[in-house]
C-alpha positions, 0 to 999 in steps of 0.5 A, spaced: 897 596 669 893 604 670 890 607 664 886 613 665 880 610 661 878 603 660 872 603 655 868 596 655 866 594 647 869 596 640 862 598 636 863 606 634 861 608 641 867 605 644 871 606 638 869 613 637 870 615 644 876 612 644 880 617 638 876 622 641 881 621 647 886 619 644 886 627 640 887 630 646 892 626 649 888 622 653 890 614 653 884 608 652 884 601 652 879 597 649 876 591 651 872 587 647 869 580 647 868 578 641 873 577 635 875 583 630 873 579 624 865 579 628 866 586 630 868 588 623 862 583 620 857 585 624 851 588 620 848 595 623 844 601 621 846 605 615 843 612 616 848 618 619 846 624 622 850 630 620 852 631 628 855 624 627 859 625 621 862 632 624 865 628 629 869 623 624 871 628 621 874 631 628 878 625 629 881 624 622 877 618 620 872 621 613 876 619 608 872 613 606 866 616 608 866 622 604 868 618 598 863 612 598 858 615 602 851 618 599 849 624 601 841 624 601 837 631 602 830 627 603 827 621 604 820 618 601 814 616 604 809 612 601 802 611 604 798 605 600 802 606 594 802 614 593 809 617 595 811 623 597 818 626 597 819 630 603 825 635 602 829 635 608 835 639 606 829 645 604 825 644 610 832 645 615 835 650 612 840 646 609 841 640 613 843 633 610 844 625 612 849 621 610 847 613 607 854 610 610 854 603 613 856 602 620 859 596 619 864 601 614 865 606 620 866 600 624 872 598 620 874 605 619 875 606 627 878 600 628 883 601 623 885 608 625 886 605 632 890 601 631 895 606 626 895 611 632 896 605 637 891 604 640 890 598 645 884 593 643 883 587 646 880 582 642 877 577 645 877 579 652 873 573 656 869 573 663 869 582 664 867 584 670 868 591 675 869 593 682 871 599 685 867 603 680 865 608 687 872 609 689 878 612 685 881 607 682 875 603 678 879 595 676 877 592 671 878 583 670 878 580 664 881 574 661 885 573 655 887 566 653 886 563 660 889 568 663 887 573 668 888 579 667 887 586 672 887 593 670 886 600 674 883 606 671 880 613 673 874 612 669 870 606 666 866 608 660 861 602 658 859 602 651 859 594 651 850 594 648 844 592 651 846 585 654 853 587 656 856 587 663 856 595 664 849 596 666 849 589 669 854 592 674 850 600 676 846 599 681 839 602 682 838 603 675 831 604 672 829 600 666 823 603 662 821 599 656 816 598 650 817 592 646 812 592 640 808 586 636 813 585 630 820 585 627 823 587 622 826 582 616 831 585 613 836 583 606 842 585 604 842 584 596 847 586 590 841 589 586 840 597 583 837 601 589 830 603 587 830 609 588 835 615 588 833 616 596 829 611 602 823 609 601 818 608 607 813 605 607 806 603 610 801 599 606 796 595 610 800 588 609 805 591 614 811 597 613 816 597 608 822 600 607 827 601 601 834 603 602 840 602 600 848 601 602 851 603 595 850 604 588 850 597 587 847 594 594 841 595 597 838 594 604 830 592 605 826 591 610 818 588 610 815 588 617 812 581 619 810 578 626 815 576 632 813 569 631 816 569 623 822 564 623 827 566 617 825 559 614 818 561 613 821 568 608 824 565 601 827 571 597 821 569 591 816 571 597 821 577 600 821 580 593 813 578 591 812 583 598 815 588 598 812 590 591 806 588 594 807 593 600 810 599 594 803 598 590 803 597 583 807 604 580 813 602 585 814 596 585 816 596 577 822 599 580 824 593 584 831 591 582 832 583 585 838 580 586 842 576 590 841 576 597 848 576 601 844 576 608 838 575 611 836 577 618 829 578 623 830 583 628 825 585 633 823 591 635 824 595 642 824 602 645 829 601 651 832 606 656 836 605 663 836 611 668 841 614 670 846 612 665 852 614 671 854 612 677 860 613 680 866 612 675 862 608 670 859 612 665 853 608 659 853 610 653 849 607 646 846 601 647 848 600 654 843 605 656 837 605 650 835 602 645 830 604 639 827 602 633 829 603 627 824 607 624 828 613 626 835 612 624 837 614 631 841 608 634 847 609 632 847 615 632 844 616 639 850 613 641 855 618 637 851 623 642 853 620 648 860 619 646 860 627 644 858 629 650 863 624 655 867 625 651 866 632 653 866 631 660 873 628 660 877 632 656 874 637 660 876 634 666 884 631 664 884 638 661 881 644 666 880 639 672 872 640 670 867 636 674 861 638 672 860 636 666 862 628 668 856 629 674 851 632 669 852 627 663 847 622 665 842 628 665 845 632 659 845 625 656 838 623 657 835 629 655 837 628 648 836 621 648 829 621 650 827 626 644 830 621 639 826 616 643 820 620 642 821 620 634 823 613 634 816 611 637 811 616 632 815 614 627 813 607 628 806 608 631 805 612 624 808 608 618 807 600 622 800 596 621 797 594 628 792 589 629 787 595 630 789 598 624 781 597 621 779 600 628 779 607 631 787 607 633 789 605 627 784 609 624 788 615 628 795 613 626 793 613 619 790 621 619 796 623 622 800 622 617 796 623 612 796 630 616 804 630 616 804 628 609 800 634 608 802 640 612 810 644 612 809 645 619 808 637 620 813 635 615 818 640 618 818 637 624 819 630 622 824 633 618 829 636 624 828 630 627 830 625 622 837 630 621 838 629 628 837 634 633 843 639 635 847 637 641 
């Protein structure tokens, strides 16, 4: 079997890029080793940038965004209980995020997917690539013990960071920060705290405020890598968070039943080049970055955009170009969100040194941030997502 492009994963990244093709005319299949329940249940970022959201509103796939999702025109930070709202819509001309779960795009794409016939593969065992120098790329896998083989022009990985896709590049440079603590996050039924996302730094640690719904919220406290789930009670989460608000916030914390409980570590991780041959990267398979930002997710969604591009110039006009220089046009956006990802973590996070001249160093620029347009405008710009 031959298909024009084999995508390896079915996060947003495969599963945008695919309908992405797929409203050109241009056929996918999707290979994703998980089950679709997993895939479909699988607890991500909230945060989309307007770039993001342009791009399911061109394939079709907004109705439910538009309708559940919740606009946000700023974001609130908060430096040892004083808080600052900082008005990102007037401070960008107008520029807005969506607060809409990755988990909801997730099953947004893949029902849409699937209602166009697109072809998915659940479940899809042992993927392995050959020929990703030569014209026609194979693709092996297996599916309820059989070996199956696929052909196809072009191979796009967006199967995250421990996938076969950058496993198979050769000559890949990795560069990576890894930083001393995680994040604890829960998702509870409860009121959010307040209308928009509260960040907060506090000398016990960061904390961050936000929220999935009107009913459901989503909550993160800083705590060291060496934390175990076991050692967080939900008494003890909700008794920190207060704690990290300070006195007048934390009489906004509504609690509630705590539905998921998870420790995340935190990383900035980025492979170069994100192409060789016919095998492109694109999302996690190529960076990482650290929440802070709100920048994962849609850094994927600027990857996709731009191979999207590429091949629909290429299937359309017989364009090159674009697919040589991806990894370039890629990169050059991906390292200035990584660079947002890590000041926005440097700023509002607690480090060892905190007492010390660095720590003392991190805190004055934010305080200088929190005080000056121009600073706060160029947090601004970057939180709404650079334009592509």
């Amino acid at each position: 079997m031959h298909v024009p492009v084999i995508i390896i994963g079915s996060g947003p990244a495969g599963l945008l890029l695919s309908h992405l093709l797929h409203v050109q005319g241009i056929s996918s299949v999707i290979l994703e080793r998980k089950s679709r329940d997993y895939v479909e249940g699988r607890i991500r970022a909230g945060v989309l940038e307007m770039g993001t959201v342009g791009l399911m509103e061109r394939v079709g796939v907004d109705a439910r965004m538009k309708k559940e999702g919740i606009i946000h025109g700023g974001i609130y930070i908060s430096l040892n209980g004083k808080r600052t709202h900082v008005n990102i819509e007037e401070l960008t001309g107008g520029s807005t995020v969506m607060v809409y779960g990755q988990t909801e795009v997730t099953k947004d794409l893949i029902a849409a997917r699937l209602a166009h016939g697109g072809e998915i593969v659940f479940e899809a065992e042992d993927v392995s690539l050959q020929d990703i120098d030569g014209d026609k790329p194979c693709v092996r896998y297996v599916k309820d013990g059989n070996m199956v083989e696929m052909t196809c022009d072009y191979v796009a990985a967006c199967d995250g960071f421990h996938g076969v896709g950058r496993k198979t590049m050769p000559g890949v440079k990795e560069l990576e920060k890894v930083y001393p603590f995680g994040w604890l996050g829960i998702l509870a039924h409860a009121k959010p705290v307040a209308d928009e996302l509260i960040y907060a730094k506090h000398d016990r640690g960061f904390a961050l405020c936000s929220m999935r719904s009107e009913t459901v919220v989503r909550h993160y406290v800083q705590v060291p890598s060496s934390d175990k789930i076991e050692d967080w009670s939900d008494d003890r989460f909700w008794d920190e968070l207060r704690t990290r608000l300070g006195e007048e916030d934390a009489e906004l914390v509504n609690e509630g039943e705590v539905f998921e409980k998870s420790i995340a570590p935190l990383r900035s991780f980025v492979a170069e080049p994100m192409q060789h041959g016919r095998l492109f990267l694109a999302g996690d398979a190529a960076h990482i970055v650290p929440p802070t930002g709100a920048k994962g997710l849609n850094l994927a969604a600027s990857d996709v955009h731009y191979l999207s591009e590429a091949l629909i110039a290429k299937y359309k006009n017989n364009r090159s170009d674009l697919l040589d220089t991806y990894s370039d046009t890629a990169l050059a956006r991906v390292w200035k969100a990584e660079r947002f990802s890590w000041w926005m973590t440097s700023m509002l996070h607690t480090f060892d040194d905190h007492n010390q001249f660095e720590g003392r160093i991190r805190e004055a620029e934010l305080q200088y941030i929190l005080s000056s347009k121009a600073g706060l405008t160029t947090l601004s710009e970057n939180y709404v997502g650079l334009p592509y």
